[in-house]
PDB file of N, CA, C and O in Angstrom:
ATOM      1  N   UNK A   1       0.843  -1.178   0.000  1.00  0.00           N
ATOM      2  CA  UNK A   1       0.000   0.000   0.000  1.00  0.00           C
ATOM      3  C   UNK A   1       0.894   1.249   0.000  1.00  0.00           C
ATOM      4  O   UNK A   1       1.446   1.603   1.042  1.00  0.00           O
ATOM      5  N   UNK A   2       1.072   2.041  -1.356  1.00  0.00           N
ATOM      6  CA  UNK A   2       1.614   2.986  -1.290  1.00  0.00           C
ATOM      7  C   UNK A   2       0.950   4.446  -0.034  1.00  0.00           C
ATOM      8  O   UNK A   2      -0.240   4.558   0.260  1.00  0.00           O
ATOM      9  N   UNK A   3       2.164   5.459   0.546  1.00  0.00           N
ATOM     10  CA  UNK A   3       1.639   6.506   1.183  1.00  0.00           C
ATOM     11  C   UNK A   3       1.897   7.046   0.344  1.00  0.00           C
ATOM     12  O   UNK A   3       2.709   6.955  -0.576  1.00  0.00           O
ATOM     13  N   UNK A   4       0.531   8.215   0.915  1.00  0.00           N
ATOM     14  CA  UNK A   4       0.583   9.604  -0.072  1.00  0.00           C
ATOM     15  C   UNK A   4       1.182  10.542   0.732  1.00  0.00           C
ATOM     16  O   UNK A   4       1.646  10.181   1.814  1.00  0.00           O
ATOM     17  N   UNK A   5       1.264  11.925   0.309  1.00  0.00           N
ATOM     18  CA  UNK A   5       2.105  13.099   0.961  1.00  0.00           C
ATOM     19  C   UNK A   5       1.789  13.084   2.431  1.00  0.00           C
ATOM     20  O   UNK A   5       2.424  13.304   3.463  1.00  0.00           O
ATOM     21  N   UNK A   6       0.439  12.704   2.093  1.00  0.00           N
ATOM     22  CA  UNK A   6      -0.392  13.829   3.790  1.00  0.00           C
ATOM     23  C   UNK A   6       0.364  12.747   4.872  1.00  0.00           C
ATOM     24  O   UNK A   6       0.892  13.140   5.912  1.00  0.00           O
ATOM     25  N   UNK A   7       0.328  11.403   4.475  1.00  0.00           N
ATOM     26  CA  UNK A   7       0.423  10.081   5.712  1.00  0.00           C
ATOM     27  C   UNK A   7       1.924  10.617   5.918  1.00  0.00           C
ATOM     28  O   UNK A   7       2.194  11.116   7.010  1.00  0.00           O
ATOM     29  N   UNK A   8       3.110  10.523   4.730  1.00  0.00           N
ATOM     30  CA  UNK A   8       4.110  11.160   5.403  1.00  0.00           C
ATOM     31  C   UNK A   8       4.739  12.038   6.590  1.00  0.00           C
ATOM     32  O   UNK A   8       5.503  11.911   7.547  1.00  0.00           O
ATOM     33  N   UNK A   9       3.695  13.327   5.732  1.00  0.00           N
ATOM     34  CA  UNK A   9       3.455  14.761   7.404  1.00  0.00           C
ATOM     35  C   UNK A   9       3.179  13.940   8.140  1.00  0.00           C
ATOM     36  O   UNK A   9       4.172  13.427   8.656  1.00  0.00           O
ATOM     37  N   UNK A  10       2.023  13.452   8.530  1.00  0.00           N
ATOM     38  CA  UNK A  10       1.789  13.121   9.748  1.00  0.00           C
ATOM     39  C   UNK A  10       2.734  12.155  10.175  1.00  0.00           C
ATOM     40  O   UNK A  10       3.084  12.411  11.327  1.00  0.00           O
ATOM     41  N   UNK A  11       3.326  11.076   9.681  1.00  0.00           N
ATOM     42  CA  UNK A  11       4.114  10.606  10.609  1.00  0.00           C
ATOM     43  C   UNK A  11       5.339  11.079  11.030  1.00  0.00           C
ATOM     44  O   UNK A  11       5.788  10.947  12.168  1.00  0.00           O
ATOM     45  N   UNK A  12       6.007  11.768   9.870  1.00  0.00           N
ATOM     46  CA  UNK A  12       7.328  12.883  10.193  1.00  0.00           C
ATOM     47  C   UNK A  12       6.638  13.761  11.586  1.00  0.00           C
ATOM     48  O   UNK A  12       7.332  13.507  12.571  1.00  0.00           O
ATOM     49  N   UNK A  13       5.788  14.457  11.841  1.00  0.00           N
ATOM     50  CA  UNK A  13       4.792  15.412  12.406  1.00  0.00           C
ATOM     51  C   UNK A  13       5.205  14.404  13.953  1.00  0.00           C
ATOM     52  O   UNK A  13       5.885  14.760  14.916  1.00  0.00           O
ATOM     53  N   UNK A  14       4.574  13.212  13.738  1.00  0.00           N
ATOM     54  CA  UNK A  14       4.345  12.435  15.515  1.00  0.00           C
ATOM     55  C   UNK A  14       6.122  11.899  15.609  1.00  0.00           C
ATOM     56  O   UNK A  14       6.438  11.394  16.686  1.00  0.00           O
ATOM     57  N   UNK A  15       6.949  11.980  14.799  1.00  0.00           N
ATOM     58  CA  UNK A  15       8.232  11.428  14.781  1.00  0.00           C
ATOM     59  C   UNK A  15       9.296  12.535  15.240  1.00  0.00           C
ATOM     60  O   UNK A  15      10.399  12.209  15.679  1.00  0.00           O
ATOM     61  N   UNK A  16       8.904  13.817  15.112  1.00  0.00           N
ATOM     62  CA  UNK A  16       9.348  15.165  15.648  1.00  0.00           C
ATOM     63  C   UNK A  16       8.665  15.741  17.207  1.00  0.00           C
ATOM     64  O   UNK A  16       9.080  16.694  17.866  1.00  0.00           O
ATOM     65  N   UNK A  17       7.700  14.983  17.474  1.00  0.00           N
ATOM     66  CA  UNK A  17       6.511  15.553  18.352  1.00  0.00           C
ATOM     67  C   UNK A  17       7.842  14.790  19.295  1.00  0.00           C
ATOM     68  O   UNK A  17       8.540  15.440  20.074  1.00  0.00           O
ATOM     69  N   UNK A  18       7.988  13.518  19.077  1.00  0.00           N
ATOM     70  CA  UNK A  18       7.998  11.960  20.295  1.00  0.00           C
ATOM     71  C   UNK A  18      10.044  11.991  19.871  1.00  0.00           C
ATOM     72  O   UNK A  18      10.740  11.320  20.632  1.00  0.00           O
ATOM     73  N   UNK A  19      10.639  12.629  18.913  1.00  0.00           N
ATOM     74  CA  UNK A  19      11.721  12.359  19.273  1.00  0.00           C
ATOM     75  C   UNK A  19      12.686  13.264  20.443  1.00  0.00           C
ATOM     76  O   UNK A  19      13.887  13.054  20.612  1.00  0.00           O
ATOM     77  N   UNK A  20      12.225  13.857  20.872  1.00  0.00           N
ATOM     78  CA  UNK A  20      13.305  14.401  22.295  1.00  0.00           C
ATOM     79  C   UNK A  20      13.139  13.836  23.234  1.00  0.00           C
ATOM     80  O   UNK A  20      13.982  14.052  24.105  1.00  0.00           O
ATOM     81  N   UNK A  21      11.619  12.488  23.695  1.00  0.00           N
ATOM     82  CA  UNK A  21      11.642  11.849  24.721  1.00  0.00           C
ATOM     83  C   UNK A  21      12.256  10.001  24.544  1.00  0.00           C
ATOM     84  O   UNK A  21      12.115   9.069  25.336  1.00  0.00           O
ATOM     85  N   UNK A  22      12.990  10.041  23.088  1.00  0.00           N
ATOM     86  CA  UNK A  22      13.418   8.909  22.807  1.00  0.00           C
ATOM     87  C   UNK A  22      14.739   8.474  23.186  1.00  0.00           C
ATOM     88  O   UNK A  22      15.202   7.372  22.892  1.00  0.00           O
ATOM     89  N   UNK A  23      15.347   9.386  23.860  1.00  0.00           N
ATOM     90  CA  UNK A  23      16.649   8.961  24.195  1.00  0.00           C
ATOM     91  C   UNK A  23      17.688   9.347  23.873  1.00  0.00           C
ATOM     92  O   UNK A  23      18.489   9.848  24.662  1.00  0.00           O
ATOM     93  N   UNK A  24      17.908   9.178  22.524  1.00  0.00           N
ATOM     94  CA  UNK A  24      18.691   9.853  21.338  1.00  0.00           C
ATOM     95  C   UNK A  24      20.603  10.638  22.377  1.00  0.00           C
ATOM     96  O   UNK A  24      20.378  11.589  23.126  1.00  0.00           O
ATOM     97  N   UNK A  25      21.440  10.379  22.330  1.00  0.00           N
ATOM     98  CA  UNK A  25      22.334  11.640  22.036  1.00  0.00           C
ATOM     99  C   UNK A  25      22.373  12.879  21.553  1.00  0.00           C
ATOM    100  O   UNK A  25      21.947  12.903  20.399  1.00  0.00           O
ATOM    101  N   UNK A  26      22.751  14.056  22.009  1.00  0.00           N
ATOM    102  CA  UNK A  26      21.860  15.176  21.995  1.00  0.00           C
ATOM    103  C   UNK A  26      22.816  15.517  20.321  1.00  0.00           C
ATOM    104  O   UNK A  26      22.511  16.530  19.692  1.00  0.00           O
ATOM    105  N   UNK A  27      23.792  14.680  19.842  1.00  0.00           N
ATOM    106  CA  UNK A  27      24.308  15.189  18.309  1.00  0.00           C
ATOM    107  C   UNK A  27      23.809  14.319  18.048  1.00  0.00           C
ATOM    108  O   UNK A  27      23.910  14.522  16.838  1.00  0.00           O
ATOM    109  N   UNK A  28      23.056  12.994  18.124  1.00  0.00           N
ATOM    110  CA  UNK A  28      21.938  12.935  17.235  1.00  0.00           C
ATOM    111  C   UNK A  28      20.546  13.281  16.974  1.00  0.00           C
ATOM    112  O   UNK A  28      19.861  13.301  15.951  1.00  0.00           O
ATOM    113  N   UNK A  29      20.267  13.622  18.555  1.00  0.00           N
ATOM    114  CA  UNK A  29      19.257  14.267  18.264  1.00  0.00           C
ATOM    115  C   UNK A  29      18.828  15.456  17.145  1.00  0.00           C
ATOM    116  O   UNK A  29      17.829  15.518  16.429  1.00  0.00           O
ATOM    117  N   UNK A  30      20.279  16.621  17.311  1.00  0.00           N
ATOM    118  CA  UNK A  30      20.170  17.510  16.886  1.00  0.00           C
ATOM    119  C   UNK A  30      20.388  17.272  15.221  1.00  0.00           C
ATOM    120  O   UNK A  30      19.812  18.042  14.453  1.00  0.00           O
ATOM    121  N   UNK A  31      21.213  16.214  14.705  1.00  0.00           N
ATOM    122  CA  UNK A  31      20.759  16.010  13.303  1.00  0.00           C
ATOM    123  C   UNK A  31      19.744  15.491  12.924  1.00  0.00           C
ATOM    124  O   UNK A  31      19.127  15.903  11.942  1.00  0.00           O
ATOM    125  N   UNK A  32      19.299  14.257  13.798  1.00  0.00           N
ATOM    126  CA  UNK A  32      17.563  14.103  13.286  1.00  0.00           C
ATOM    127  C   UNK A  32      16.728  14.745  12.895  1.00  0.00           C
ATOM    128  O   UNK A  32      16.007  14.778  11.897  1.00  0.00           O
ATOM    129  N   UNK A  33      16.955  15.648  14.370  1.00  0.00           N
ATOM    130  CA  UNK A  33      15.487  16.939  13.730  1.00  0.00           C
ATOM    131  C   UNK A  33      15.699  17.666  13.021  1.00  0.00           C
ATOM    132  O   UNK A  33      14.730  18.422  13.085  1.00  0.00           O
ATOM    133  N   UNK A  34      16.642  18.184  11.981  1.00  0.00           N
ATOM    134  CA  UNK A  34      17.304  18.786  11.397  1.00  0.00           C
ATOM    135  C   UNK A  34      16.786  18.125  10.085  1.00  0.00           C
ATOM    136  O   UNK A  34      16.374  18.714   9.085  1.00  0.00           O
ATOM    137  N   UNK A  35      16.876  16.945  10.263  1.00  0.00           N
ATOM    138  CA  UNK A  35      16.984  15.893   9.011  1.00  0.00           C
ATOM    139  C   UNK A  35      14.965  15.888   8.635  1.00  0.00           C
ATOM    140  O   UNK A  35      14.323  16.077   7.602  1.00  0.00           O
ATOM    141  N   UNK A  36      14.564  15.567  10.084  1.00  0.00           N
ATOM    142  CA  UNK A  36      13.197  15.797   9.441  1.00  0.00           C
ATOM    143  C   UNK A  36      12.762  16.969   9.274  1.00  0.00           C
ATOM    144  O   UNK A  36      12.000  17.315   8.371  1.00  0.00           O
ATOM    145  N   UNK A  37      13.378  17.909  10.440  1.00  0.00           N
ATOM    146  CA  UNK A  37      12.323  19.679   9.832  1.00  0.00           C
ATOM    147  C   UNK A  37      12.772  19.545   8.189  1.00  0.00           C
ATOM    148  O   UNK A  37      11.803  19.929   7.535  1.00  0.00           O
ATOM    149  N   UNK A  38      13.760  19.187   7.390  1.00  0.00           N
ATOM    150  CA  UNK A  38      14.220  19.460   6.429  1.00  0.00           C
ATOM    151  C   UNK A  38      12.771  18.778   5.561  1.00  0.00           C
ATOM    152  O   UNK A  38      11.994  19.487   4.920  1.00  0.00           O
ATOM    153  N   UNK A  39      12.594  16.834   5.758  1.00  0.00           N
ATOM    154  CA  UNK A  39      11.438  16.266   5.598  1.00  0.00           C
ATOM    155  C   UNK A  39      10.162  17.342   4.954  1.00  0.00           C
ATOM    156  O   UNK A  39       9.506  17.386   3.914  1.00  0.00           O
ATOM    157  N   UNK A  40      10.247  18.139   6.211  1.00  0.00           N
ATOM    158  CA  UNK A  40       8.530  18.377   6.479  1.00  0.00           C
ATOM    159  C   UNK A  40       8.523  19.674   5.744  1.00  0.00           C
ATOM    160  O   UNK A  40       7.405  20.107   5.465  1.00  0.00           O
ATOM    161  N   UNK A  41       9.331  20.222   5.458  1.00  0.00           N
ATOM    162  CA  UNK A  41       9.574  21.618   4.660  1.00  0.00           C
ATOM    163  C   UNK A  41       9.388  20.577   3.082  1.00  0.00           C
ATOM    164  O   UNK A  41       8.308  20.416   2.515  1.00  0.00           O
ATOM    165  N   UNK A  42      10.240  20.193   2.783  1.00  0.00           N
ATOM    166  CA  UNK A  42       9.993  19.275   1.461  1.00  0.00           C
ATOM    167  C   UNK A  42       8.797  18.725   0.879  1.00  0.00           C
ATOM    168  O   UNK A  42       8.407  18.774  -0.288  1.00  0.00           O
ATOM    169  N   UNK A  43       8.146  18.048   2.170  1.00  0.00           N
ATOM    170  CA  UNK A  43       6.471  17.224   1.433  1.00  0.00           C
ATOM    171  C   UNK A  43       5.418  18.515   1.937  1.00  0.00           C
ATOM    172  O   UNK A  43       4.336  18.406   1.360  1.00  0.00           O
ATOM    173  N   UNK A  44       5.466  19.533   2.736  1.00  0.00           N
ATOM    174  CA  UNK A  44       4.727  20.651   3.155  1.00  0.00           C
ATOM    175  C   UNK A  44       4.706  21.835   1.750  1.00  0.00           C
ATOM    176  O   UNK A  44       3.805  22.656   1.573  1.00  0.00           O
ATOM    177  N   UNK A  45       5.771  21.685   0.973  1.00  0.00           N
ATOM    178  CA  UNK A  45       6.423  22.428  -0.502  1.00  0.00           C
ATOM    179  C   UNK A  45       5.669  21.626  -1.508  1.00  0.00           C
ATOM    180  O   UNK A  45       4.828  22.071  -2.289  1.00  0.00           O
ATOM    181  N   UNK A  46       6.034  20.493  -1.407  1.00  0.00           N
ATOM    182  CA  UNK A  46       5.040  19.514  -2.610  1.00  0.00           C
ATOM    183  C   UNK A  46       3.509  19.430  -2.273  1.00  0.00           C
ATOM    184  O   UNK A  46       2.682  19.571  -3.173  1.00  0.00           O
ATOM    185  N   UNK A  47       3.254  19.273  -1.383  1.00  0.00           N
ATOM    186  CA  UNK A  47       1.620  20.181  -1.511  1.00  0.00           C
ATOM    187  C   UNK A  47       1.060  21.014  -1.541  1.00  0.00           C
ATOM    188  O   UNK A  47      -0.154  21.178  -1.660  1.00  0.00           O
ATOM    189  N   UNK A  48       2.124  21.885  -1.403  1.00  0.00           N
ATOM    190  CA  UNK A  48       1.528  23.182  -1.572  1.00  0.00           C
ATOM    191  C   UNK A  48       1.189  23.208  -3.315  1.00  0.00           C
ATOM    192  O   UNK A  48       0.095  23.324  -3.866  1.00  0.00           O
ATOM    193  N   UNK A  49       2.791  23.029  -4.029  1.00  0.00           N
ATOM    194  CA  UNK A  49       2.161  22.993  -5.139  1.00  0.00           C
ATOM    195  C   UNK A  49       1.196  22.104  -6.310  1.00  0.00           C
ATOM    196  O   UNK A  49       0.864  22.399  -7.459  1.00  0.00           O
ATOM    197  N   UNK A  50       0.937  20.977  -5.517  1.00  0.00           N
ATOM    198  CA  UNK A  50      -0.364  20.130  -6.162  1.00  0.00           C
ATOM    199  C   UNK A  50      -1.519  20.811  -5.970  1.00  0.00           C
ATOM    200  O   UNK A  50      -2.499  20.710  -6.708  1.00  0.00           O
ATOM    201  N   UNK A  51      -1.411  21.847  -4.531  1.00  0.00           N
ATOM    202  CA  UNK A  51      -2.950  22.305  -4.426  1.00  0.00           C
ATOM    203  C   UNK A  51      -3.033  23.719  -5.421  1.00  0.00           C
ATOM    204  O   UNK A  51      -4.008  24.034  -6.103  1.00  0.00           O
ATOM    205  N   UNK A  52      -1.525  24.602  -5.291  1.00  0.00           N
ATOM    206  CA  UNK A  52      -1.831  25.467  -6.410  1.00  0.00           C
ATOM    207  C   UNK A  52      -2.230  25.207  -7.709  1.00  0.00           C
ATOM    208  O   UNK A  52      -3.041  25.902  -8.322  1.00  0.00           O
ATOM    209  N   UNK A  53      -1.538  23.974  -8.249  1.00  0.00           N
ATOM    210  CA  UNK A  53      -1.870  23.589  -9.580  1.00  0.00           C
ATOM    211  C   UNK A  53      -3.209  23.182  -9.779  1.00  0.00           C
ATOM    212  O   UNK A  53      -3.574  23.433 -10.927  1.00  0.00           O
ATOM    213  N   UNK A  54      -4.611  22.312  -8.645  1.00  0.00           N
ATOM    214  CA  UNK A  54      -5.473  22.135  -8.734  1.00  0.00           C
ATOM    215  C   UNK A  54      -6.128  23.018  -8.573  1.00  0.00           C
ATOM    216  O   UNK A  54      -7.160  22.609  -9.107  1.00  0.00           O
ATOM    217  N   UNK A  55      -6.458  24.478  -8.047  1.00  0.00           N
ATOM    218  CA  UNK A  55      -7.100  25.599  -7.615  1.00  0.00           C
ATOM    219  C   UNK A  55      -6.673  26.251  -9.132  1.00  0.00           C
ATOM    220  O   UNK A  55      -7.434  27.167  -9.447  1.00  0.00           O
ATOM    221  N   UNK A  56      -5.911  26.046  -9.850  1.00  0.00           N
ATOM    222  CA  UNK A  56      -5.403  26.679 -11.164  1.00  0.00           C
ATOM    223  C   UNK A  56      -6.527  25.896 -11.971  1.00  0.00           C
ATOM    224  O   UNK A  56      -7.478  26.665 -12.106  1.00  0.00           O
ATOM    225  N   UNK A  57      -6.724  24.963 -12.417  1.00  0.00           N
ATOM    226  CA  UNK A  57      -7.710  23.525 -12.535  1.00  0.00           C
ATOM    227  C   UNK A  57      -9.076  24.478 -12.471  1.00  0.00           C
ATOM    228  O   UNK A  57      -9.298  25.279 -13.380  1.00  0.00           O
ATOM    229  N   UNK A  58      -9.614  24.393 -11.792  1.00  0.00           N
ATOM    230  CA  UNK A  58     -10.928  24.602 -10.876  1.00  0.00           C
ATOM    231  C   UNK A  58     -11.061  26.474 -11.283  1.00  0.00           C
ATOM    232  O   UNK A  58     -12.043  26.898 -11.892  1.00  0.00           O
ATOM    233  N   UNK A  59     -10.279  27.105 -10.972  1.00  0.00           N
ATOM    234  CA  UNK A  59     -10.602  28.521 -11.415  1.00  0.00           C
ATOM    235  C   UNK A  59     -10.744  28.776 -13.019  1.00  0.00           C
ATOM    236  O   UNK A  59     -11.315  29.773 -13.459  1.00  0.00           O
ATOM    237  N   UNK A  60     -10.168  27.776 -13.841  1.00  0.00           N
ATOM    238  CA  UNK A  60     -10.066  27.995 -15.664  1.00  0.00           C
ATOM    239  C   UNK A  60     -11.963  27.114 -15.815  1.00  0.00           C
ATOM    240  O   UNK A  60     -12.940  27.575 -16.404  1.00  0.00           O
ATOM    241  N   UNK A  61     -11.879  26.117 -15.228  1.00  0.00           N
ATOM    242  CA  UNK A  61     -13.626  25.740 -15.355  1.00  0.00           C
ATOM    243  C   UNK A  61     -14.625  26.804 -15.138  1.00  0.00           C
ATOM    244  O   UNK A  61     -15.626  26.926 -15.843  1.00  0.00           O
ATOM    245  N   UNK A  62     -14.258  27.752 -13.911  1.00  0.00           N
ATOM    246  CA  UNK A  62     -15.750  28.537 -13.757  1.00  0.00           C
ATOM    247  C   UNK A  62     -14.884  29.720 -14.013  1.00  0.00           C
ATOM    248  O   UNK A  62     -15.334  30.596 -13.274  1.00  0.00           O
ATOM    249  N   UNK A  63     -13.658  30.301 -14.819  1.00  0.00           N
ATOM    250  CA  UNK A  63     -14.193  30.968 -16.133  1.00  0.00           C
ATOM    251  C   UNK A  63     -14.749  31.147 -17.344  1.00  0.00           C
ATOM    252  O   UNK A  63     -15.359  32.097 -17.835  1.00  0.00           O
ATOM    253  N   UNK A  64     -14.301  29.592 -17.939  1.00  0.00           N
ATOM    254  CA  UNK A  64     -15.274  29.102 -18.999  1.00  0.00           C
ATOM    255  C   UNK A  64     -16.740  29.252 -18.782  1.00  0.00           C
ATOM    256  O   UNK A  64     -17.485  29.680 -19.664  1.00  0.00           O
ATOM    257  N   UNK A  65     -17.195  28.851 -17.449  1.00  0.00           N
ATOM    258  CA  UNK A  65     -18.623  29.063 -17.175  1.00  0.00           C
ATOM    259  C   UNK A  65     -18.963  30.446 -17.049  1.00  0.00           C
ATOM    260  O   UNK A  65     -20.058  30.598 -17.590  1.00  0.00           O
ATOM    261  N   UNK A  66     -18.509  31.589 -16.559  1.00  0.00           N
ATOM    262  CA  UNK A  66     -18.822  32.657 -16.987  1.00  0.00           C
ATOM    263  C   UNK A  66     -18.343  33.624 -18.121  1.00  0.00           C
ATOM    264  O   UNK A  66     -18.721  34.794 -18.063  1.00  0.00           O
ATOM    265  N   UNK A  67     -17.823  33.360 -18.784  1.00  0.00           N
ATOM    266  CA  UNK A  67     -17.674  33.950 -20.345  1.00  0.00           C
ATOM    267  C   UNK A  67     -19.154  33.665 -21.222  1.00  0.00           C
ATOM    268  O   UNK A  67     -19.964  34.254 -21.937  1.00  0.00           O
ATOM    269  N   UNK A  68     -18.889  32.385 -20.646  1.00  0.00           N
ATOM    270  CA  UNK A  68     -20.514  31.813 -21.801  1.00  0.00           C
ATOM    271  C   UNK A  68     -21.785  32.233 -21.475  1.00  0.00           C
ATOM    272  O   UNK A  68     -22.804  32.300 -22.162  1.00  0.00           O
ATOM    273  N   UNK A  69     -21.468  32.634 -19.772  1.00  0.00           N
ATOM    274  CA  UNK A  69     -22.772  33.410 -19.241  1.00  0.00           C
ATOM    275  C   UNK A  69     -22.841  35.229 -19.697  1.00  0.00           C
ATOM    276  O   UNK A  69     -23.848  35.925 -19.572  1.00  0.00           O
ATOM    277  N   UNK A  70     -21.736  35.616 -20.135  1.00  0.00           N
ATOM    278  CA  UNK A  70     -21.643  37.142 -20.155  1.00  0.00           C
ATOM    279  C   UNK A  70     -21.891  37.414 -21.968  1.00  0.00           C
ATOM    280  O   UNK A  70     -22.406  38.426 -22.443  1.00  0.00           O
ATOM    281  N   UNK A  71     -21.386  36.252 -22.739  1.00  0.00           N
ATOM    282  CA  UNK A  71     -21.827  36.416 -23.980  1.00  0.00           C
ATOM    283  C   UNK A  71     -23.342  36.132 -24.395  1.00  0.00           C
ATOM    284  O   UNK A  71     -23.922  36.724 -25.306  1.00  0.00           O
ATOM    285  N   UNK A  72     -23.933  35.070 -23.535  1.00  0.00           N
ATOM    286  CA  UNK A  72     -25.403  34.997 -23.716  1.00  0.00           C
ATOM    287  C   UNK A  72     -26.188  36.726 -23.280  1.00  0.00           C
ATOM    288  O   UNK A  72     -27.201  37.307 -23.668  1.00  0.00           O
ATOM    289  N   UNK A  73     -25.375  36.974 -22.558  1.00  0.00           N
ATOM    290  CA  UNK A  73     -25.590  38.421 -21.943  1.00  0.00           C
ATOM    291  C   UNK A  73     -26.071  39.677 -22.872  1.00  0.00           C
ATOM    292  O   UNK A  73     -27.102  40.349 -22.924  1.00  0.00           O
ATOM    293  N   UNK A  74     -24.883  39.672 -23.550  1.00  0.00           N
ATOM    294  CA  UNK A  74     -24.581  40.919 -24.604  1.00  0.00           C
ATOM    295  C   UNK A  74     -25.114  40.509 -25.987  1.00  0.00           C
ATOM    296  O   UNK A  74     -25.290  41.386 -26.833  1.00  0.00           O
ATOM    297  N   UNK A  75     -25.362  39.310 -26.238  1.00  0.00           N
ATOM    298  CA  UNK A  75     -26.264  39.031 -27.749  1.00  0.00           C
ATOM    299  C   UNK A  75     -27.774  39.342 -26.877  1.00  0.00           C
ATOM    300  O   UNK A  75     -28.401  39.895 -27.780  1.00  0.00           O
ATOM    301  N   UNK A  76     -28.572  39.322 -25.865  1.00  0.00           N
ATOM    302  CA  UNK A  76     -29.590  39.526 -25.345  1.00  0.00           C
ATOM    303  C   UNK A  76     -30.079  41.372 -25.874  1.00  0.00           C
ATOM    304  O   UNK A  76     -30.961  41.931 -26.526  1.00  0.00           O
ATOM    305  N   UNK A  77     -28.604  41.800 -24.933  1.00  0.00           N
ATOM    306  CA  UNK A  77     -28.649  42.919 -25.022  1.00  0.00           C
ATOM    307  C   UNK A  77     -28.775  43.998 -26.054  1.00  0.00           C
ATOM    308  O   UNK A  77     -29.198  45.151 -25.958  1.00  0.00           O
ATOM    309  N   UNK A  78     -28.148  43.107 -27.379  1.00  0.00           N
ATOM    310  CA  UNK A  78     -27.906  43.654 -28.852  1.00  0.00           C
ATOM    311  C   UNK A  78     -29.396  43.656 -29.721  1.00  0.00           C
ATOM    312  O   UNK A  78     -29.998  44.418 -30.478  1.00  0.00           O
ATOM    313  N   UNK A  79     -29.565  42.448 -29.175  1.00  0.00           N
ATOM    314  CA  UNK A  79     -31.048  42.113 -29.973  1.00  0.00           C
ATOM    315  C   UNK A  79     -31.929  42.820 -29.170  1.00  0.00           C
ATOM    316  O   UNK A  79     -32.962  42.200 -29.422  1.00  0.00           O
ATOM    317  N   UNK A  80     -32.239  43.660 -28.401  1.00  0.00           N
ATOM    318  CA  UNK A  80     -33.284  44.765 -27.761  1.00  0.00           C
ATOM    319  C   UNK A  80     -32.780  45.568 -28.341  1.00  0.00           C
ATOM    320  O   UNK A  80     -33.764  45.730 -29.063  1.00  0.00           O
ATOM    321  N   UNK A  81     -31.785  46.589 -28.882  1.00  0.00           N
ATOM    322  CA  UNK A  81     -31.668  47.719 -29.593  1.00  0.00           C
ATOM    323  C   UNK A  81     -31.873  47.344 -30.874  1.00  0.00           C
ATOM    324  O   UNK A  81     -31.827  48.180 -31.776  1.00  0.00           O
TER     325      UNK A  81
END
């Protein structure tokens, strides 16, 4: 079963929450978290831009839908004068 972005965050997310009570050496600690803030900046970046690219998606549909509403508009308007 492949993970997707989000399952990642969240487990990087509870793996940053729970690693300072794991024991760790404090120079490994300090590259771990280093290693995942790096993680969570990376898959937090890649969704950002799947969601820009889908909101890009979704805004070109309901301009198409209102062009076609503003030209039914102005032939209305033409044919009364």
């Amino acid at each position: 079963m492949p993970m997707n972005k989000a399952h990642i965050l969240l487990i990087l997310g509870l793996w940053v929450a729970a690693l300072p009570y794991l024991g760790f050496p404090y120079s490994w600690k300090d590259a771990l978290i280093t290693v995942s803030g790096l993680g969570l900046i990376y898959f937090s970046y890649i969704l950002f831009q799947e969601l820009k690219i889908k909101e890009k998606d979704l805004e070109k549909t309901f301009e198409n839908f209102s062009e076609n509403k503003f030209e039914g508009a102005e032939t209305a308007q033409e044919e009364k004068i």
